[in-house]
Legacy VTK file of the C-alpha trace (Angstrom):
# vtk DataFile Version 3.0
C-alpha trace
ASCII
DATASET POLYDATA
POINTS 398 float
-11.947 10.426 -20.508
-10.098 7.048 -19.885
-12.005 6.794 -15.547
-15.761 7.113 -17.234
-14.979 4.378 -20.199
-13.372 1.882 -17.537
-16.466 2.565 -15.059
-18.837 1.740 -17.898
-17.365 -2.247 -17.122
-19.883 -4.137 -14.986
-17.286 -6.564 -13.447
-14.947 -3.121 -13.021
-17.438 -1.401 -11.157
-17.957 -4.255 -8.941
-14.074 -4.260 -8.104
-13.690 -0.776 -7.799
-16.769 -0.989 -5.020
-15.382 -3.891 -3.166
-11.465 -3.129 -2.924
-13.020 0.853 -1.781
-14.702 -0.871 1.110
-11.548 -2.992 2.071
-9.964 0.211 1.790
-12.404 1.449 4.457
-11.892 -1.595 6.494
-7.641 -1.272 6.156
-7.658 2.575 6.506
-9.886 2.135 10.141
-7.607 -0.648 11.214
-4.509 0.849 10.218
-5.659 4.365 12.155
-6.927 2.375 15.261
-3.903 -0.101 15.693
-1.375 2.584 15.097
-2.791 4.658 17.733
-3.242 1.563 20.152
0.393 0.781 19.388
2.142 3.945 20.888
-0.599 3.759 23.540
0.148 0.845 25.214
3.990 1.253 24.672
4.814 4.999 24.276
7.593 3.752 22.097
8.299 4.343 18.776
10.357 1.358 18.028
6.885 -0.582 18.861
5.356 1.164 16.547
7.886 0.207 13.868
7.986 -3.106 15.168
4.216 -3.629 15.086
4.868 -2.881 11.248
7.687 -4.610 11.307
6.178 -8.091 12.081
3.448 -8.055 9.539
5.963 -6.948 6.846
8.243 -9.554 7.723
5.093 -12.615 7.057
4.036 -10.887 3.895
7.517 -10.664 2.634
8.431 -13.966 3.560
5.222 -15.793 1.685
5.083 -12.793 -0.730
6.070 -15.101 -3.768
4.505 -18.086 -2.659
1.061 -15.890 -2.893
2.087 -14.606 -6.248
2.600 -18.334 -7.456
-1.507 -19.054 -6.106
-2.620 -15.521 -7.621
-1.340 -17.188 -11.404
-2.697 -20.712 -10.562
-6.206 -20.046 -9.236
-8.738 -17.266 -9.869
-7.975 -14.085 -8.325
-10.541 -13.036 -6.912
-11.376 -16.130 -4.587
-8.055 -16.420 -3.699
-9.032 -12.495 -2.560
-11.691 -13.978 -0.517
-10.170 -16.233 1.473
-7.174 -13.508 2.150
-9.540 -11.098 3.034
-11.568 -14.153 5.436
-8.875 -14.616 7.460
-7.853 -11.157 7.699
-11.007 -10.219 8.807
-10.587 -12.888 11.913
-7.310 -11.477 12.923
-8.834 -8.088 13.038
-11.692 -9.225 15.044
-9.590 -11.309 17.877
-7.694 -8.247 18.246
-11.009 -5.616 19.115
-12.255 -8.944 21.469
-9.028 -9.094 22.982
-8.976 -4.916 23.663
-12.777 -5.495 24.649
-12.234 -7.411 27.524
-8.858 -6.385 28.825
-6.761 -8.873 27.521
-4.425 -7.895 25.233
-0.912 -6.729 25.430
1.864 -6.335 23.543
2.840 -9.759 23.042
-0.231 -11.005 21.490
-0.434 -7.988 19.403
2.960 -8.776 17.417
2.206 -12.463 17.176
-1.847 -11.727 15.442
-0.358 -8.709 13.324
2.394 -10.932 12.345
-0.826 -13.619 11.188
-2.504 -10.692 9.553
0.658 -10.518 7.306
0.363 -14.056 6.141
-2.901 -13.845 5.214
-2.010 -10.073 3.051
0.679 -12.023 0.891
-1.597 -14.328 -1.167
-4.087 -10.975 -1.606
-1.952 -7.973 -2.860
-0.732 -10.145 -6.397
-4.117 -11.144 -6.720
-6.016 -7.757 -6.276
-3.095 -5.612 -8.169
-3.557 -9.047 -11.067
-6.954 -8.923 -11.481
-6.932 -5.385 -12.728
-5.025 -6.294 -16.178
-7.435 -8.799 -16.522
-10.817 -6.605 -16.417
-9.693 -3.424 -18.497
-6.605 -5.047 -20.936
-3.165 -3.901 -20.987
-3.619 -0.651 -23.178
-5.641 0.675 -20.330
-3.718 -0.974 -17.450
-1.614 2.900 -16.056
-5.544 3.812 -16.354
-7.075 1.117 -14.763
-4.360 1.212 -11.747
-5.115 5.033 -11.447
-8.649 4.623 -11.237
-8.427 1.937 -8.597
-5.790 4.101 -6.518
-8.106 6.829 -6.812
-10.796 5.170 -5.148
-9.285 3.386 -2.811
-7.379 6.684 -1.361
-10.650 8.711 -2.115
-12.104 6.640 1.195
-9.155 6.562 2.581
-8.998 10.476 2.595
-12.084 10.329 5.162
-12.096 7.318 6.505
-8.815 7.637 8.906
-10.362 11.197 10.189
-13.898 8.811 11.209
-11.442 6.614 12.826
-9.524 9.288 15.155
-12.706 10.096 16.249
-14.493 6.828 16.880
-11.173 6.265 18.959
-11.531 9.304 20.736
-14.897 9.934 21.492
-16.087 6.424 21.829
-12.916 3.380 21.601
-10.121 1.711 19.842
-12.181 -1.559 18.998
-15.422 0.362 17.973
-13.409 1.316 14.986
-11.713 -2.338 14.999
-15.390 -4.029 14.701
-16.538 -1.547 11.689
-13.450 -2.463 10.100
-14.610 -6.429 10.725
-17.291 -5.541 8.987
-16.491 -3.575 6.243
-14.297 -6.962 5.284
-17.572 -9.009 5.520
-18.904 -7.098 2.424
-15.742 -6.663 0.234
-16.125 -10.598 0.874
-19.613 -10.374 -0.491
-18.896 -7.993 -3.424
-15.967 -9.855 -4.175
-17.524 -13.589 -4.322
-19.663 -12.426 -6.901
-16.697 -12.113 -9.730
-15.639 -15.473 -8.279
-15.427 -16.665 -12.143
-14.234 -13.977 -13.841
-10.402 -14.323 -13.011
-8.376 -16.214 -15.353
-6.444 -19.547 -14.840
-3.385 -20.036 -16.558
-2.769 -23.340 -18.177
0.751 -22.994 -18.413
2.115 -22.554 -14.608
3.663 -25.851 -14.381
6.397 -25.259 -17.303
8.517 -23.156 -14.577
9.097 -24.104 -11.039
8.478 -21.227 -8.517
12.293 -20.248 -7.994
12.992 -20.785 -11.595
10.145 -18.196 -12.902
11.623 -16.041 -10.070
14.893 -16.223 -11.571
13.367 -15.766 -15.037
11.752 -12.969 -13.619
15.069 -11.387 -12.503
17.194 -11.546 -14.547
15.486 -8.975 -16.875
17.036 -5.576 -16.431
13.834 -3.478 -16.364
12.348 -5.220 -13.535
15.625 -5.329 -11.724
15.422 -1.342 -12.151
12.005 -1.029 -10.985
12.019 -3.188 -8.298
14.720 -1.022 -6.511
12.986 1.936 -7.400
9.695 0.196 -5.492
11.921 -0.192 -2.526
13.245 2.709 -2.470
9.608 4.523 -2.724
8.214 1.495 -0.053
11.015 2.592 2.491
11.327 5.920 2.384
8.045 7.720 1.157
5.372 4.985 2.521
7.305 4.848 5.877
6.171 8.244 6.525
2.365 6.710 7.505
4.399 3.910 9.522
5.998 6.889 11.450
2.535 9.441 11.372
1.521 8.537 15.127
5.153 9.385 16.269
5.461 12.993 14.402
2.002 13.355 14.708
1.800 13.068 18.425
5.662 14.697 19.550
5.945 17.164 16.197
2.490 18.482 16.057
1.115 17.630 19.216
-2.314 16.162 17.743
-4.537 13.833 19.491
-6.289 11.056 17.981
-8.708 12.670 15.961
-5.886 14.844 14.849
-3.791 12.034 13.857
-7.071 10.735 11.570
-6.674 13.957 9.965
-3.702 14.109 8.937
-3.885 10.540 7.439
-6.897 11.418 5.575
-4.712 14.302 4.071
-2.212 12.148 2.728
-4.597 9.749 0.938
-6.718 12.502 -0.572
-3.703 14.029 -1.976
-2.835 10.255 -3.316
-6.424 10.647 -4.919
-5.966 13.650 -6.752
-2.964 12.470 -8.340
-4.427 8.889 -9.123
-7.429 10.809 -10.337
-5.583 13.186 -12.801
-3.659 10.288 -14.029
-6.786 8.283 -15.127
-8.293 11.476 -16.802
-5.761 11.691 -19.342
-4.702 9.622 -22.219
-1.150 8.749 -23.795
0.561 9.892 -20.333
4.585 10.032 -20.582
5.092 7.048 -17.771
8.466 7.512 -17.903
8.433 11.415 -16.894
5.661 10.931 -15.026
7.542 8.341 -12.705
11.105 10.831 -13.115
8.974 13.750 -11.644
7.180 11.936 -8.851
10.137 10.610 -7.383
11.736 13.855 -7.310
9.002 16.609 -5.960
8.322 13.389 -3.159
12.160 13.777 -2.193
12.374 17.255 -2.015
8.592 17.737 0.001
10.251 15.166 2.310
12.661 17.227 3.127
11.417 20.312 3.366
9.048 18.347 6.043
11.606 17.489 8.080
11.497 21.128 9.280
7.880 21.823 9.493
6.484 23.015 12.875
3.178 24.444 12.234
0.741 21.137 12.038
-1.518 22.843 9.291
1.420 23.311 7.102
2.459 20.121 7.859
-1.005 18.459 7.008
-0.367 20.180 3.871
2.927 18.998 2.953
1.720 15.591 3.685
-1.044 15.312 1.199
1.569 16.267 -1.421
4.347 14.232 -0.795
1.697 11.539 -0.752
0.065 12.767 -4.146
3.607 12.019 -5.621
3.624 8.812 -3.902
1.075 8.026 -5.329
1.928 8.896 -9.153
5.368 7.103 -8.667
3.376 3.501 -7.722
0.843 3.909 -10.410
3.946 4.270 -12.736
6.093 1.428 -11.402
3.097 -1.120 -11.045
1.836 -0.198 -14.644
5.397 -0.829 -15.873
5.896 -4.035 -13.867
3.164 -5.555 -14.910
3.664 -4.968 -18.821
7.603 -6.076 -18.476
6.133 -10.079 -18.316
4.146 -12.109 -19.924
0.546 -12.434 -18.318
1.093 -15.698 -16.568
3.762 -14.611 -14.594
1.966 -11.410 -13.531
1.204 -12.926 -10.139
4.937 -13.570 -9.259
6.415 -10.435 -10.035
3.671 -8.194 -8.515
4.743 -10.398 -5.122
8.204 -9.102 -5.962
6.529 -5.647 -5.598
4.704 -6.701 -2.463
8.196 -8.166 -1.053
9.600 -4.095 -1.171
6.253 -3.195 0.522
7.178 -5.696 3.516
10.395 -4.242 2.881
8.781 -1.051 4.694
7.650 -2.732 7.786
11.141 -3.089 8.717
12.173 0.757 7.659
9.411 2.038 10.237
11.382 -0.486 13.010
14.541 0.931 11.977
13.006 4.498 11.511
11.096 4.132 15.257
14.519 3.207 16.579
16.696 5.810 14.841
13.893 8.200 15.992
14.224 7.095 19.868
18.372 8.173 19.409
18.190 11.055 17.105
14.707 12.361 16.612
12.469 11.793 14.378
13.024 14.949 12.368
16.382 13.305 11.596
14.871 9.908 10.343
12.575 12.251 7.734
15.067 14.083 6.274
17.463 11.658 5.300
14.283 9.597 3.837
14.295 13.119 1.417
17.702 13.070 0.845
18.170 9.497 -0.082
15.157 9.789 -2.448
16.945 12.630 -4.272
20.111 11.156 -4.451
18.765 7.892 -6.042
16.467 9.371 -8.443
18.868 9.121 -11.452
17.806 5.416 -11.696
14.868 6.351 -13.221
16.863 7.130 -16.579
17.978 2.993 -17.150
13.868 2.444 -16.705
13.024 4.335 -19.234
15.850 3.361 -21.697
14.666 -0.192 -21.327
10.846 0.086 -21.412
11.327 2.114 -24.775
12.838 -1.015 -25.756
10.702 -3.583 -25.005
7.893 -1.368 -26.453
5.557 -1.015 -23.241
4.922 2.416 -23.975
LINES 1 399
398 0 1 2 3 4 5 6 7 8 9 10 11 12 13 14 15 16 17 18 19 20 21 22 23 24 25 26 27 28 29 30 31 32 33 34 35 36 37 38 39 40 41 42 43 44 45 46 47 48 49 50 51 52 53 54 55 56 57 58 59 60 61 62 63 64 65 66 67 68 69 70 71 72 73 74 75 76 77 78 79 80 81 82 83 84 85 86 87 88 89 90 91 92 93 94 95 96 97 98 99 100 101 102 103 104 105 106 107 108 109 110 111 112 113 114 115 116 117 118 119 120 121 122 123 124 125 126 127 128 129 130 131 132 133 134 135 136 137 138 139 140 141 142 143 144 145 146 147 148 149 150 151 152 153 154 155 156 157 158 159 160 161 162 163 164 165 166 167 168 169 170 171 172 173 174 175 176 177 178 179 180 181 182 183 184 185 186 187 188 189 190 191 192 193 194 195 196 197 198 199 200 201 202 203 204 205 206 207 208 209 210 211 212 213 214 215 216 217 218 219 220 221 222 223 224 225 226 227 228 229 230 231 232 233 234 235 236 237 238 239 240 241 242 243 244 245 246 247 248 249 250 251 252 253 254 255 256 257 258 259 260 261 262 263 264 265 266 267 268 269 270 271 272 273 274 275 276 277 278 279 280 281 282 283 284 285 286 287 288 289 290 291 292 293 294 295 296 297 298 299 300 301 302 303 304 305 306 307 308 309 310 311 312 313 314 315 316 317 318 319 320 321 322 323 324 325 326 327 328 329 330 331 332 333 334 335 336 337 338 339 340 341 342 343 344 345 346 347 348 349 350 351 352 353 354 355 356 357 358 359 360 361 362 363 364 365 366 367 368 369 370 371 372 373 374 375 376 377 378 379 380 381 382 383 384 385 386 387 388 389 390 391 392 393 394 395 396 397
C-alpha cells in the first residue's frame, strides 16, 4: 500500500509529525476563536468577518509567499510563518486573559495572523513533491490530509471542552504551544528543501501570467474556488448553525468539527491506500455527492443526523482538494510550484470573504438559506470538471 511505503521516508515521517501538531495547534485555535467570535458579538456577520480579515491578508500576499516558497527552502520559510503565527495567537489568549480584548483588536491581530499564513501554505503544500516525487504526489497529499484531519477529528471536540469547562485562552495557550514544537520538528529538515536556481528568468507577475494562461490551471483554479467558497465555508459558518440549528454548546460545537475532519480522514486515508486512482473521476464524484449532501443539509433538524451529514460532505471535500492540488501541482514545472499553489491559497482567502457574505446573508434570510444555495451552486457548476480532465489527459499528468 502506497501510506506504509511513503511512511518508510525518514524526512516524510518527520513532516507528517510536525504539520499533525500544527494541525493540533490550528484546529484548537480555529475552535476557540470561532466560539469567542459569536461570543463577544452574537453576530454572524462577525463571525464571517473575523474570517474575512485573515482571508483578505493571505490573499493579498498569497503570491508574494509563493514567489519566497520557490526561492528559499521550504521548510524554514515554514518556520518563520509558523513563528510569527504562534505570537499572534499568543497576544490574543494574553489579551482575553486579562480583560482586554475586544472586537477591534481581534480583526486587526487575525488580519496579522493572515500575513504570516501566506508565505506558509505554498511552502508546506511544496515541500511534499519534493520528499515523495511526483509519481507519488495524489499519495503523498492524501497521506498528509489524512493526518492532519485524523487530529483534527479530536482535537476540536478537546477544544469545546477546554472552553467550556475551563476557558477560551486555555485552549489558545496549548495551541501556542503546539506551534513551538511543529517549529522544533520542522527546523530539523531545515536543509532538505530545494532552491531553485532558475527564479530570476521570470519576474513575479510575468510567471503569474505564464502560469495563467494555461487552460488546465485556469479550470482548476475555479474549481478550487468554487470548493473554497462553498464547501469549506460550511466550518466558517459551524458556530452559527451549530449554535441556532442544533442548539449545541461549546463542547457540542467541538464535536461536530471533529466530525467533519474525521470524515476528511477517511477519505484522504482511502485515497492513499490505493494505487493508479482515476483523479479525474475521483475529483467528478467528489464535487458532486459534496453538492448534493449540502443540500440535503440545508434541511436537517436533528443535530446527530446533522453531525453525520457533516463528516460526509467533508469526506468529499476532502477527496475533491487532494484531486485539484495533485493536479495543480503536476500542470507546472517544479520551480514554479510555489506560485501556483499561492494561486490555490488565493481561492482559500477567497473563503474568508464567502463566510462574511454567508454571516450576512444569514442575518437577512437564515442560515438554512445560505447552505442550500452553497449545494445548489456546487451542482450546477460541476460540469467543469469535464474540460479538466480533457486537458490533463493531454498534458500526460495521469
Amino acid at each position: 500500500m502506497p501510506i506504509f511505503s511513503l511512511l518508510k521516508k525518514k524526512d516524510f515521517r518527520v513532516y507528517i509529525i510536525a504539520n499533525s501538531v500544527n494541525e493540533f495547534a490550528f484546529m484548537s485555535r480555529l475552535t476557540a476563536i470561532g466560539w469567542l467570535s459569536y461570543e463577544i458579538s452574537n453576530s454572524p456577520t462577525f463571525v464571517g468577518l473575523i474570517a474575512a480579515v485573515s482571508g483578505l491578508s493571505m490573499s493579498a500576499l498569497s503570491i508574494f509567499g509563493g514567489v519566497l516558497a520557490d526561492k528559499f527552502s521550504k521548510p524554514k520559510v515554514m518556520f518563520v510563518s509558523k513563528l510569527g503565527e504562534s505570537i499572534f495567537i499568543l497576544t490574543i489568549a494574553l489579551l482575553l486573559q486579562f480583560d482586554n480584548l475586544n472586537k477591534s483588536n481581534l480583526l486587526i491581530l487575525m488580519f496579522l495572523n493572515g500575513v504570516m499564513a501566506a508565505p506558509y501554505i505554498p511552502s508546506r503544500m511544496g515541500f511534499i513533491k519534493e520528499l515523495v516525487g511526483g509519481k507519488s504526489l495524489l499519495s503523498g497529499n492524501a497521506v498528509d490530509f489524512g493526518f492532519m484531519t485524523l487530529v483534527g477529528s479530536f482535537t476540536p471536540a478537546i477544544a469545546g471542552i477546554i472552553i467550556e469547562r475551563f476557558s477560551i485562552q486555555l485552549s489558545l495557550y496549548l495551541a501556542f504551544i503546539a506551534y513551538c514544537i511543529h517549529n522544533i520538528l520542522i527546523l530539523s529538515l531545515r536543509n532538505k528543501g530545494t532552491v531553485y536556481q532558475n527564479n530570476n528568468k521570470l519576474k513575479i507577475f510575468e510567471s503569474i501570467g505564464f502560469i495563467l494562461r494555461l487552460h488546465i490551471v485556469q479550470y482548476l483554479l475555479f474549481t478550487m474556488l468554487a470548493v473554497a467558497v462553498l464547501v469549506w465555508n460550511m466550518e466558517t459558518l459551524s458556530p452559527v448553525f451549530a449554535k441556532d440549528i442544533f442548539k449545541l454548546g461549546a463542547s457540542g460545537f467541538g464535536i461536530l468539527l471533529s466530525l467533519g475532519c474525521l470524515g476528511a480522514a477517511i477519505a484522504s486515508f482511502s485515497i492513499a491506500s490505493f494505487n493508479n486512482i482515476n483523479i479525474n473521476k475521483l475529483l467528478t464524484v467528489s464535487i458532486l455527492c459534496a453538492g448534493a449532501f449540502i443540500v440535503i443539509f440545508s434541511f436537517v433538524n436533528n443535530y446527530i443526523l446533522g453531525m453525520i451529514l457533516y463528516g460526509v460532505i467533508f469526506a468529499f471535500g476532502a477527496s475533491s482538494e487532494n484531486a485539484l492540488s495533485t493536479l495543480i501541482q503536476n500542470s507546472v514545472p517544479d520551480s514554479m510550484r510555489g506560485r501556483v499553489i499561492s494561486l490555490q491559497a488565493l481561492t482559500w482567502g477567497f473563503s474568508g470573504f464567502a463566510g462574511l457574505l454567508g454571516g450576512y446573508l444569514s442575518e437577512i434570510y437564515g442560515i438554512r438559506i445560505v447552505i442550500l444555495i452553497s449545494g445548489i451552486v456546487i451542482l450546477l457548476i460541476s460540469p467543469i470538471v469535464k474540460p479538466i480532465s480533457t486537458n490533463s489527459k493531454r498534458m500526460q499528468i495521469m
